[in-house]
N, C-alpha and C positions, 0 to 999 in steps of 0.2 A: 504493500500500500504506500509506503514513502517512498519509494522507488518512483509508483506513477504519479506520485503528489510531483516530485522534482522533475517527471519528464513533464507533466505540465504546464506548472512554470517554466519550465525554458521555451515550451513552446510562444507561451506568453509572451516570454521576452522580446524571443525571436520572431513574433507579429509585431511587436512593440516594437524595437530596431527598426523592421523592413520599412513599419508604415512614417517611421520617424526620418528615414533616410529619404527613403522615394518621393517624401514630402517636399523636398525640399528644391529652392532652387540652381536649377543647371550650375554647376562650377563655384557653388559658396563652398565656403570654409565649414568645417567645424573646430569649436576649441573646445580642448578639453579643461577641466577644473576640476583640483582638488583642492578642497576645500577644509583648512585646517584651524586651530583658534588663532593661530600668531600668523598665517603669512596664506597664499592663498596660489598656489602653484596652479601655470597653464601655458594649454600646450595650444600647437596648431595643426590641423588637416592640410595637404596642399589640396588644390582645387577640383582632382579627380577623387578625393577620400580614398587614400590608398596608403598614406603616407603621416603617419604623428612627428612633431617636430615638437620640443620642448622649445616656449617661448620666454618665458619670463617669471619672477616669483615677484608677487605684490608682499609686503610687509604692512600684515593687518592695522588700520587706527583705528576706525569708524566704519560702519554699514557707507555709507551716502561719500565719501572718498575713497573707497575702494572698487563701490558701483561705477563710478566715476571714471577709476582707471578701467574697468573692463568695459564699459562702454563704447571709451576710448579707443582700444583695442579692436573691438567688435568691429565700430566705421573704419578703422584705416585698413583690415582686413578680411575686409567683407565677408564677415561672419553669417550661415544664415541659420545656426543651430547649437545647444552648449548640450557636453556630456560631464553632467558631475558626479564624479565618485560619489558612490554611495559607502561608508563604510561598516559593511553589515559587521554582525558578530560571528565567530567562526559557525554556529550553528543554523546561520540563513536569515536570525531573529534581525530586528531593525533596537538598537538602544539610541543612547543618548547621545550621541554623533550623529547618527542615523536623523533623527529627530530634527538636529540643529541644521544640518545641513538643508532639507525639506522646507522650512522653517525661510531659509538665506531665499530659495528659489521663491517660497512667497512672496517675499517679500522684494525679492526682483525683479518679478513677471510685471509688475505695471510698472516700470521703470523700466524694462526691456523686455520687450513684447516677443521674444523668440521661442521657437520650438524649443523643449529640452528634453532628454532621455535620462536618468540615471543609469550608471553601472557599477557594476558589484565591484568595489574597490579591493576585497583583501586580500592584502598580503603584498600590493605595489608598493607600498614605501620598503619593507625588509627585502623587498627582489630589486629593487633600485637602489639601496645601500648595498646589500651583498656587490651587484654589477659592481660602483664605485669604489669599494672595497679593492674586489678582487683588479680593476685597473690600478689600485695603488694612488687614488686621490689623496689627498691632503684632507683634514677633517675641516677646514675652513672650506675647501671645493667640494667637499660634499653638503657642509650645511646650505651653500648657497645653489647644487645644483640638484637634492635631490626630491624638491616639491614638486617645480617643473617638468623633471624625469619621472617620476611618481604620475603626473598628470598626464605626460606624453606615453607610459606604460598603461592609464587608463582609455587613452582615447584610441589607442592604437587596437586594444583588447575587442571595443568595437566595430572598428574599420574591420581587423582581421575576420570576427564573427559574420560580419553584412558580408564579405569577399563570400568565406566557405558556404554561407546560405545561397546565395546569386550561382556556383558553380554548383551545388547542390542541386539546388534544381533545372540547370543547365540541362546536368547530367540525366535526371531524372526524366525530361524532355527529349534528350535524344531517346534513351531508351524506348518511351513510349510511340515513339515515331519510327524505329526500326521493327519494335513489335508492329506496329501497323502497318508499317511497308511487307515484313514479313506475312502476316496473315493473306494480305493480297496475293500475293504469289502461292501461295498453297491450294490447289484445285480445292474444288470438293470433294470429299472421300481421302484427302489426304494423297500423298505421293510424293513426286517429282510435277514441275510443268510438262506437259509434253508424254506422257504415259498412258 
């Protein structure tokens, strides 16, 4: 039974995603965000969403000066979509992060009227420190580059997911059109053509 609870929700998701992507328009951007109490890492899509690029890490003051910088962001790279970490708990549940985060997008949606998708954040910030790590950063280059890499590891998780869906059913479509090409060519009664 949690087996199919979880293949449902992904299904969810993954209607959630397609209808979040395909929404949108031709060659915008998406940026990703995550969203932390001190600083507020984000990344960017290139223009075909194929591609995360860690952009920049805001250092949280105020709600209304940080709206402000991603605003900002948004017009000069013509954003037309945000994916904010979500950062569940390891058992799926939503806590007090969870919450806060939710909360920011309230409170930003009539202030920026954009699409937005949550994604399942965990475990990007410890797979972005291990990455820095293991290149042997300096801990000053890591504090300043692992929000934006945290953000560009969350947005990139959905580009990657929209790609495997899109060749998913690619694939699925050929299939069903070689069975149909097949079926034609099989007489009735079964055989070879021509028997």
């Amino acid at each position: 039974m949690i087996r199919q609870n979880e293949e449902a929700a992904m299904i969810s998701q993954d209607d959630e995603l397609v209808a979040f992507i395909d929404g949108l328009a031709a060659r915008a951007r998406l940026m990703g965000l995550d969203l932390g109490t001190k600083t507020i890492g984000l990344a960017l899509s290139d223009v075909e969403r194929r591609i995360a690029t860690p952009l920049e890490t805001i250092k949280r003051v105020k709600f209304t000066p940080d709206v402000s910088r991603i605003k900002d962001l948004v017009e000069r790279y013509e954003v037309g979509g945000l994916v904010f970490g979500l950062p569940l708990n390891m058992d799926g549940t939503e806590g007090p992060r969870s919450q806060a985060t939710r909360a920011f997008v309230r409170n930003l949606k009539p202030l920026l009227p954009l699409p937005v998708l949550y994604w399942d954040e965990r475990m990007s910030t410890m797979v972005v420190t291990r990455t820095l790590l293991d290149a042997d950063a300096s801990r000053a280059k890591r504090a300043d580059a692992v929000d934006k890499m945290a953000a560009a590891y969350i947005l990139q998780g959905a580009l990657d997911r929209y790609e495997r869906i899109a060749a998913d059913a690619e694939a699925a479509q050929d299939e069903a059109d070689l069975r149909a090409e097949l079926k034609m060519e099989t007489p009735p009664g079964g055989g070879a053509m021509g028997e």
